[in-house]
C-alpha positions in Angstrom: 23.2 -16.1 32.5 23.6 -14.5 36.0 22.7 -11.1 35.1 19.6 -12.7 32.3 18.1 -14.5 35.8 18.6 -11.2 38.2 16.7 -9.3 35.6 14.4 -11.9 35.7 13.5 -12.1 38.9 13.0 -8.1 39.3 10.6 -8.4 36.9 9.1 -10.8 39.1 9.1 -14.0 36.4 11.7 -15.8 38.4 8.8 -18.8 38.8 8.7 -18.6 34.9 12.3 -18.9 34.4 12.3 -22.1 37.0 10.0 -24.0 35.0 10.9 -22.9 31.4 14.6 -22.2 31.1 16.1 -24.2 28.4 13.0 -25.0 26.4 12.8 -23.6 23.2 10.0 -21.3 21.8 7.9 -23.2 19.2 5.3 -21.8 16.9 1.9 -21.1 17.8 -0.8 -22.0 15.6 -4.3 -20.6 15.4 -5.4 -24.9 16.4 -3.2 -24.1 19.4 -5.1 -21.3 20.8 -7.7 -18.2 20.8 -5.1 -15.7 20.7 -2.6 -15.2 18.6 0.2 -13.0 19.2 3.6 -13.2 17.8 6.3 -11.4 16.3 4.6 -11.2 12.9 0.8 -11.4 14.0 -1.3 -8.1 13.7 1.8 -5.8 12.5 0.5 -2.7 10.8 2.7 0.2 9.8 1.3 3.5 10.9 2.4 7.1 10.3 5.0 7.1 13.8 5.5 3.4 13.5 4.8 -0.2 13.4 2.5 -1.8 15.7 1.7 -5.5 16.6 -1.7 -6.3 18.6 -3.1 -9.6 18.7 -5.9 -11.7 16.9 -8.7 -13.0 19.5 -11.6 -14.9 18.2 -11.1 -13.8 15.0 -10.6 -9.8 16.0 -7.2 -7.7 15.3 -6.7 -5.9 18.5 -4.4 -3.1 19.2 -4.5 -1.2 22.6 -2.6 1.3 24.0 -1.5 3.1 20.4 0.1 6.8 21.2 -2.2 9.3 18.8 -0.4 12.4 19.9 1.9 13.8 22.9 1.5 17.0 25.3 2.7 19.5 27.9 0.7 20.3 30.3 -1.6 22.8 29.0 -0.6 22.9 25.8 -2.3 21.9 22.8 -1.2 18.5 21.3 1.6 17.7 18.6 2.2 14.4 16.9 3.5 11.4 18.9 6.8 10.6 18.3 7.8 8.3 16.2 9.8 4.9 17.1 11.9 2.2 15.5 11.0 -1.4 15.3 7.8 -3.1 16.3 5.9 -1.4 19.6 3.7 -3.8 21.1 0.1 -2.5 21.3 -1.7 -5.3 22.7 -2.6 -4.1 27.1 -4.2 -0.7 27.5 -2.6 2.5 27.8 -2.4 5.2 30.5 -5.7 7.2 31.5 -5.8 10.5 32.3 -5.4 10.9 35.8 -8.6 11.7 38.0 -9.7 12.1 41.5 -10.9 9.2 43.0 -14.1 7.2 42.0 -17.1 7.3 44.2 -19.1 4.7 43.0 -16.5 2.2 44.7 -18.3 2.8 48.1 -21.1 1.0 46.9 -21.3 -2.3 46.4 -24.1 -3.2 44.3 -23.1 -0.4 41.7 -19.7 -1.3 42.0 -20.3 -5.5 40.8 -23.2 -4.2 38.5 -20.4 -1.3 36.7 -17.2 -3.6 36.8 -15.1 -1.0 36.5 -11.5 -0.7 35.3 -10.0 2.5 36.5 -6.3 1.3 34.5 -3.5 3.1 35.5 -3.3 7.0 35.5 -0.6 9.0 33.8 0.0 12.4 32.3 1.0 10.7 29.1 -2.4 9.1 28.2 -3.0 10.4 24.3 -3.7 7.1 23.8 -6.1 5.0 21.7 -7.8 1.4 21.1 -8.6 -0.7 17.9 -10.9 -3.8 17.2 -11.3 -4.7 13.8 -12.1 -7.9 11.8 -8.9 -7.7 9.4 -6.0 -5.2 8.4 -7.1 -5.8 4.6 -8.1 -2.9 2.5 -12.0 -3.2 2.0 -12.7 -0.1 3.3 -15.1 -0.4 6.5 -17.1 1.9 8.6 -15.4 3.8 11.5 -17.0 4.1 14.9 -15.1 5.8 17.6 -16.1 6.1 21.5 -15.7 8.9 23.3 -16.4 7.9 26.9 -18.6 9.4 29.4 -17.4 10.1 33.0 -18.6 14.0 32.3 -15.4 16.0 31.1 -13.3 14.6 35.1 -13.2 10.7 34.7 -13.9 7.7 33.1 -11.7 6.4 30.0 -11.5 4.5 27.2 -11.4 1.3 29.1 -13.1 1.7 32.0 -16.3 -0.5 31.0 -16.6 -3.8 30.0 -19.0 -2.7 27.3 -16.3 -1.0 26.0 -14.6 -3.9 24.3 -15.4 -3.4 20.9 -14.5 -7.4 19.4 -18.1 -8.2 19.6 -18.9 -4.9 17.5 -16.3 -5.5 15.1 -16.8 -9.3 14.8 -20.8 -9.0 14.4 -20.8 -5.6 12.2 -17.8 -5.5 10.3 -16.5 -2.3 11.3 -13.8 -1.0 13.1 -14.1 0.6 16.7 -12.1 3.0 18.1 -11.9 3.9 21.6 -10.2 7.1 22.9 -8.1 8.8 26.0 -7.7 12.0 26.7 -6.7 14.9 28.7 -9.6 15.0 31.6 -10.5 17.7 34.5 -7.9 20.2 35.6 -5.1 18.6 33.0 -7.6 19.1 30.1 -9.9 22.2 30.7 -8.1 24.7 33.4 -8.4 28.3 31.2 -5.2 29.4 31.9 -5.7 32.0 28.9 -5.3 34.9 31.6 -2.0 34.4 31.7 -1.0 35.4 27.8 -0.8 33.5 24.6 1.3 30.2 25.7 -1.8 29.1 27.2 -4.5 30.8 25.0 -5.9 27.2 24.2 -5.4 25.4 27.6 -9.5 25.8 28.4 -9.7 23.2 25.3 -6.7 20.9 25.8 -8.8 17.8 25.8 -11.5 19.2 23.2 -8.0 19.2 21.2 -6.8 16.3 22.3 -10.0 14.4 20.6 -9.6 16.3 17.8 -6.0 15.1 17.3 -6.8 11.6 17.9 -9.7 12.2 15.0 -7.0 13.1 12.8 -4.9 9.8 13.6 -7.8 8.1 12.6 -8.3 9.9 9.0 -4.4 9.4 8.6 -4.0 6.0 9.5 -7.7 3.8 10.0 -6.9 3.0 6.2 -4.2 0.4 7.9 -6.6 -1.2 10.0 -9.4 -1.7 7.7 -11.5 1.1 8.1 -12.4 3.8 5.7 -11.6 7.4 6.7 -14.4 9.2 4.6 -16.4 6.6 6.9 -15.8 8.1 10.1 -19.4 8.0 13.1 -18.0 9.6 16.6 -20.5 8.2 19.3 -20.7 8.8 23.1 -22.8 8.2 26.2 -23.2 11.1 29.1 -20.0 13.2 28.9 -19.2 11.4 25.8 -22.2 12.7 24.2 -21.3 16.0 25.1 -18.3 15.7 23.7 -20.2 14.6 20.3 -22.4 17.5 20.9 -19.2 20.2 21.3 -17.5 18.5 18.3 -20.4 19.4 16.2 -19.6 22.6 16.7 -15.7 22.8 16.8 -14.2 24.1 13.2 -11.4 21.9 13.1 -12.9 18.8 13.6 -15.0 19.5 10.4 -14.4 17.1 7.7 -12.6 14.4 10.3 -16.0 12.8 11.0 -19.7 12.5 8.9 -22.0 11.1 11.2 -22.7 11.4 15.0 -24.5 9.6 18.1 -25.4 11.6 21.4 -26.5 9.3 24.1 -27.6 10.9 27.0 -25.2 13.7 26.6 -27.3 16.4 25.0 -25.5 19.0 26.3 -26.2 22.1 24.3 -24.2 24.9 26.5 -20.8 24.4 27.7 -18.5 26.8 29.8 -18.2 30.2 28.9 -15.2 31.8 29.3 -15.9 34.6 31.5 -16.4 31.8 34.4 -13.3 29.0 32.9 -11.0 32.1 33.5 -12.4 32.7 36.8 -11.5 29.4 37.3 -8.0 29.8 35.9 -7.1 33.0 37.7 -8.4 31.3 41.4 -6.1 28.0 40.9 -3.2 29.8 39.9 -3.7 31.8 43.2 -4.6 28.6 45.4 -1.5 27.3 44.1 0.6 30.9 45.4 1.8 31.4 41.5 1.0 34.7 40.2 1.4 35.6 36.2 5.5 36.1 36.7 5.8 32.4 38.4 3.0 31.0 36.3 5.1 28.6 34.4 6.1 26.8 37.8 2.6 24.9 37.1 3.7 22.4 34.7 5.7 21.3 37.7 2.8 21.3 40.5 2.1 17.8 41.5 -1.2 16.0 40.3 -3.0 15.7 43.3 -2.0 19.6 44.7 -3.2 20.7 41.1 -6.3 19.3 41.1 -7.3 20.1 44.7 -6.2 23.9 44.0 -8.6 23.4 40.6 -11.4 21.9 42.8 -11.4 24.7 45.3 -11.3 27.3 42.2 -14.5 25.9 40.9 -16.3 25.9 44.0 -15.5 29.4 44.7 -16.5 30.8 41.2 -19.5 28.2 41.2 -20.8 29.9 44.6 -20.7 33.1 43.3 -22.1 32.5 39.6 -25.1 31.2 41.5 -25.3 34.1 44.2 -25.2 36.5 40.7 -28.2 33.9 39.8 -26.4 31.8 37.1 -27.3 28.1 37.2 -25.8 24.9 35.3 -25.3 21.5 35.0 -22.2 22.5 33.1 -19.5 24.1 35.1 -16.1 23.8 36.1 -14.3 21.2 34.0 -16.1 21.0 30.1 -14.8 22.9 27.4 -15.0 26.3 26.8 -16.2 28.7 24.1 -13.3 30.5 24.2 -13.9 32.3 20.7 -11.2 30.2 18.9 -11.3 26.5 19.2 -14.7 27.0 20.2 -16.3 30.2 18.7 -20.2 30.0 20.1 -22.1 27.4 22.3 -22.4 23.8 20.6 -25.8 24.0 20.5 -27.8 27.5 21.5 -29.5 29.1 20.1 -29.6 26.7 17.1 -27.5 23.8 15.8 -24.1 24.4 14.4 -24.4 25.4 10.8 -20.8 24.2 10.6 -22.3 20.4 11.0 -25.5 20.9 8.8 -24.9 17.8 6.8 -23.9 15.1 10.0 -26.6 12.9 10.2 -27.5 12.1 13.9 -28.8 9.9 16.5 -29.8 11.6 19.6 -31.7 9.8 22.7 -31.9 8.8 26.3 -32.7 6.1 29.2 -36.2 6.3 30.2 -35.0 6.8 34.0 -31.7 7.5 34.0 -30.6 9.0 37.5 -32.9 6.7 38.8 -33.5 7.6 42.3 -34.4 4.0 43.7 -31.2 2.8 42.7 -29.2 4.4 44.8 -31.3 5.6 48.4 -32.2 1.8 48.9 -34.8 2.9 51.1 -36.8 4.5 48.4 -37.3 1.3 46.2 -40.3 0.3 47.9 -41.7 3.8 47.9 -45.6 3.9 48.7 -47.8 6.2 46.0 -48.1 8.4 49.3 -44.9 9.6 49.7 -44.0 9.6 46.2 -47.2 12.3 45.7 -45.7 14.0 48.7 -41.9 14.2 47.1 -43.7 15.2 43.9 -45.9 18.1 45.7 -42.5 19.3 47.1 -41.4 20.2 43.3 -44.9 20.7 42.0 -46.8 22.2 44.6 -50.7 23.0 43.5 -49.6 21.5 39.7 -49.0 18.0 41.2 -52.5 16.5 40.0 -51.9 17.9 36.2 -48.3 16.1 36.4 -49.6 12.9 37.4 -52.1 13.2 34.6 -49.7 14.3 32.1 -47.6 11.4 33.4 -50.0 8.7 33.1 -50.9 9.5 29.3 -47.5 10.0 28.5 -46.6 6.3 30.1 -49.4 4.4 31.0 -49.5 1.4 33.3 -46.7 3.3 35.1 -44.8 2.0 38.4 -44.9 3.9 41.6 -41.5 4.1 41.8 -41.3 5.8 38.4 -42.6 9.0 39.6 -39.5 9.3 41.4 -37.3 8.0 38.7 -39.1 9.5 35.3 -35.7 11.2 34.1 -36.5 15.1 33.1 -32.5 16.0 33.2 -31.7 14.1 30.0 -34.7 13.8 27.9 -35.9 18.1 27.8 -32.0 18.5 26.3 -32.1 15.6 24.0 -35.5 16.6 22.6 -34.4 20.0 21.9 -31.4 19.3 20.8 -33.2 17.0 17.7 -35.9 20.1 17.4 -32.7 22.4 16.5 -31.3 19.6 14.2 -34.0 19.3 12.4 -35.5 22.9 12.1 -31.4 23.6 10.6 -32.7 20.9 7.5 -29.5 19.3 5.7 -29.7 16.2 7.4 -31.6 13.8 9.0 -31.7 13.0 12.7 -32.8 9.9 14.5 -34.4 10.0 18.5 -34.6 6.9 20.5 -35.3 6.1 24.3 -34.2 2.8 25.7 -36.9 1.6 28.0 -35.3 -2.3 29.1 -34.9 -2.7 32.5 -32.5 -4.6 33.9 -33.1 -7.9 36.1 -29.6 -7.8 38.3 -29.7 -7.5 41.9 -33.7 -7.7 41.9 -34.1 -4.9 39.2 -32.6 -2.3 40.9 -31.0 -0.6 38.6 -34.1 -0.5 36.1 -32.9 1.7 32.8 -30.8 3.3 34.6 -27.7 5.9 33.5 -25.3 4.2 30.9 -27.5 0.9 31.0 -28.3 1.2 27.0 -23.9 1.3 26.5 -23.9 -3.0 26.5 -26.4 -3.0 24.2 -25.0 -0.9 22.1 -21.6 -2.6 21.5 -23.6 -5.7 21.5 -21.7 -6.5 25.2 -25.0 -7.9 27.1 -23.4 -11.0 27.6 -19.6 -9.5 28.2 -21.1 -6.7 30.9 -23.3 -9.6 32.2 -23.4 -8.0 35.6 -25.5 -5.2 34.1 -28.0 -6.8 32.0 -28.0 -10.5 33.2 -26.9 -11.6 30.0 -30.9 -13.1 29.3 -31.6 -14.1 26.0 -34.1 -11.4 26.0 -30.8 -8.8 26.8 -29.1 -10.9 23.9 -31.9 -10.1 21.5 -32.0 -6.6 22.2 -28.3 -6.2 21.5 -27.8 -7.8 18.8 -30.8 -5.2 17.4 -29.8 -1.8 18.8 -26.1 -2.6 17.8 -27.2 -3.5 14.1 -28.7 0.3 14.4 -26.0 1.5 15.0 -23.7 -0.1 13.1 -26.5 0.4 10.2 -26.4 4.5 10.6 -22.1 4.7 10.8 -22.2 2.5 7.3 -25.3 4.2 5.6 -26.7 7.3 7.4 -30.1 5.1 8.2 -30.2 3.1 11.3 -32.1 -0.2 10.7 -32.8 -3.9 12.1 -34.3 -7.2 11.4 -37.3 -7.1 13.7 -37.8 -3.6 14.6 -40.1 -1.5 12.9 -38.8 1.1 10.3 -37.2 4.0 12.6 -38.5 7.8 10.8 -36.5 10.8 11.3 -37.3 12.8 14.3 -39.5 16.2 13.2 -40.8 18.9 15.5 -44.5 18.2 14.9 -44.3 14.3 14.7 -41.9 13.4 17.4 -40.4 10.2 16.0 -39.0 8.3 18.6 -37.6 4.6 18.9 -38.4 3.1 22.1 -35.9 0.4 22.3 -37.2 -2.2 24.5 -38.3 -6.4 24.7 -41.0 -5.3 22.0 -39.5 -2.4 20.1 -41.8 0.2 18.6 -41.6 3.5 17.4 -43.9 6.8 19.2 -45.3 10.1 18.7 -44.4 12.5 20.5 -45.6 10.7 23.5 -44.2 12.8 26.3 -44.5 16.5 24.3 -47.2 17.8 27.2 -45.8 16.1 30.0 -42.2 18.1 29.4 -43.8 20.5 28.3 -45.3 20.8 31.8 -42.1 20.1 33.3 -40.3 22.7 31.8 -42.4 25.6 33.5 -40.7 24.0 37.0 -37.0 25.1 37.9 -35.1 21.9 37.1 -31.3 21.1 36.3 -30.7 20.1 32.9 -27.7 21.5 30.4 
């Protein structure tokens, strides 16, 4: 009893022990509470093991559950296997990362609620929500979360939570860690044929954790021929590389990029650049090189930093410019053999239906330099004369056709990173033929903090998962927010079961063509447009301007 109370009271549950020892452990009913986990609740057997999760509001949830293992800089293997029961019910280890900014402010910090979860090397690790563990055999949607390709995880968001999506939709969610930043892309390929894949460790890591999920979703409900991968920002570009990746052919069959259309990636003259100038921040040189797997986090990733900031400088002094560069993955001829999506879609993914779209403002300017959200038309035609010089009077015409009734503040917030990438990335899908793709642009703006935040970057991801009242301090949790979820999440639970998205209310939602322009605009009064903004970007396009 001595030794039972010391271990006890290192595990800091010597309160617990006071107040319970002695009493025994009765059954727990589903009339007793709203979650049930026991012993015999929520066991599935899976291809390493059994797992137990928990049942909460009618939900199986499993958290946590190891899809593969890794070295450092090696591609992934399977996870081992165990004996027994593992408990899967509290999240598992993300990938470690540098710090988050966004904590230093407040508003974004209370309106994102992050949880940054606790960082660890072995974070191959991946989330379940489904309605039963029976056999009927229901659509698969997994998450791949945004963060670019250097943070964020499975986890991070409360929209995340996928019981709502499960409960309301009757299909299984997935969501998904992985390798991230230094750990998962540093091209190390310089350095001979042990680390000929490191550039795509966490491209491979996905790709492993797809694979889980065609070996094992069966056991949780969900149908593996059934399989819609769907991400937001860096997520979506990590839809948008998948679609291109030969061996993740065949472990998905439909796709969802939102506000990730990122149709170049890293190529691998600059990711071994990158490679070669860590490795020499770090002292190693090609006979040492294996000491890396051995440098600490935080003296690795600084050495990585400094690499891509040196090689960044002088790809732009040689006149190279893009969003994409540093960590992302890399066409390195293998894993990757050519650029997701230039010049042309991936013939490779001809047949994956997709849905491709977009905030309306995205970065949104106002949001975050506080002193800009009262902005007079003056000095936003000044800001826009900066970028537009003499062609400033044809943008604000172009911009007032393409949305009239227009705020001020809009000309400063009108997104032209996102959308130009998205559009063309549905032009190439649908010039390739084979299958059909869907565009959208989600124009509700959010209420919090006096409506700063507008449709900002990641707002539409609540809606989505049908979270509006769960990520409250994003969208308010209105009825109107309500509404809206409950129809853009019927979407897209609609295109992972059929290929078609669809929705009670909404108008029917055409496939996006070059001359027609379908588009969605998901908003309090949902309708569907014409190529509404074609001259504006158009327009926009003959500027310099970052995009991917």
């Amino acid at each position: 009893m001595k030794t039972i109370s010391r271990i006890l009271v290192l595990l800091g549950f010597a309160g617990v022990a006071a107040s319970c020892g002695g009493r025994a452990s009765r059954s727990v009913s589903a009339s007793d509470t709203a979650i049930l986990a026991s012993s015999s609740t929520a066991v599935v057997q899976t291809t390493q093991g059994q797992v137990a999760g928990y049942v909460q509001d009618g939900v199986y949830i499993y958290k946590g559950i190891p899809y593969a293992k890794a070295e450092r800089f090696q591609p992934p293997v399977e996870a081992d296997s165990w004996e027994g029961i593992r408990s899967c019910r509290q999240y598992g280890p993300v990938s470690p990362q540098g710090e988050r900014s966004g904590w230093a402010n407040d508003e974004i910090a209370f309106a994102f609620n992050w949880n940054d979860g606790v960082q660890g090397e072995d974070c191959l690790r991946l989330n379940i929500w489904t309605p039963a563990t029976d056999s009927k055999k229901r659509p698969v949607m997994v998450w791949l979360h945004g963060g670019g390709y250097s943070a964020g995880s499975g986890q991070e968001l409360p929209s995340y939570d996928g019981t709502s999506l499960a409960a309301t939709e009757d299909v299984v969610v997935v969501t998904v860690n992985h390798r991230l930043n230094v750990l998962g892309f540093l091209d190390l390929s310089a350095y001979g044929e042990k680390y000929v894949k490191s550039g795509n460790a966490g491209l491979l890591d996905i790709v492993a954790s797809l694979e889980w999920v065609k070996e094992n979703i069966a056991a949780f409900g969900g149908d593996p021929s059934n399989v819609t991968i769907f991400g937001q920002s860096g997520g979506g570009g990590k839809v948008t590389t998948l679609l291109a990746t030969p061996c993740a052919k065949g472990l998905f069959h439909k796709a969802i990029v939102q506000s990730g259309s990122m149709l170049r990636t890293m190529e691998s003259k600059y990711s071994r650049q990158i490679g070669v100038a860590t490795v020499r921040n770090l002292g190693l040189d090609a006979s040492s090189i294996d000491k890396i797997a051995e440098v600490p986090y935080r003296e690795l990733l600084a050495a990585g930093e400094k690499a891509v900031a040196e090689v960044k400088a002088q790809a732009e002094r040689d006149g190279v410019a893009s969003f994409i560069f540093g960590w992302a993955p890399t066409v390195d001829g293998a894993v990757l053999p050519a650029q997701p999506f230039d010049p042309q879609a991936p013939a490779i993914s001809a047949d994956i239906p997709m849905i491709i779209g977009t905030t309306r403002l995205e970065f949104t300017m106002t949001t975050y330099v506080p002193a800009l959200r009262n902005v007079s038309r003056e000095d936003a035609v000044k800001f826009l004369e900066s970028k537009y010089g003499d062609g400033t009077a044809k943008f604000l015409e172009l911009f007032a056709k393409a949305y009239p009734g227009y705020r001020t503040a809009d000309l400063l917030d009108a997104d032209f990173d996102f959308r130009p990438g998205a559009v063309e990335q549905a032009l190439r899908k649908s010039i390739q033929g084979g299958a059909p793709v869907y565009m959208y642009m989600f124009n509700w703006e959010s209420p919090v903090l006096d409506g700063i935040l507008r449709s900002t970057h990641c707002m539409e991801i609540p809606f989505v998962f049908n979270n509006a009242d769960r990520h409250a301090s994003m969208t308010g949790g209105g009825q109107q927010a309500l509404e809206l979820a409950s129809k853009m999440s019927h979407c897209w639970a609609e295109f992972a079961r059929c290929g078609k998205p669809s929705a009670e209310g909404l108008p029917e939602w055409e496939p996006f063509e070059g001359e027609k322009r379908a588009t969605m605009f998901f908003d309090n009064c949902c309708r569907m447009t014409y190529g509404h903004d074609k001259e504006l970007l158009d327009f926009i396009m003959r500027y310099p301007t970052r995009g991917f």
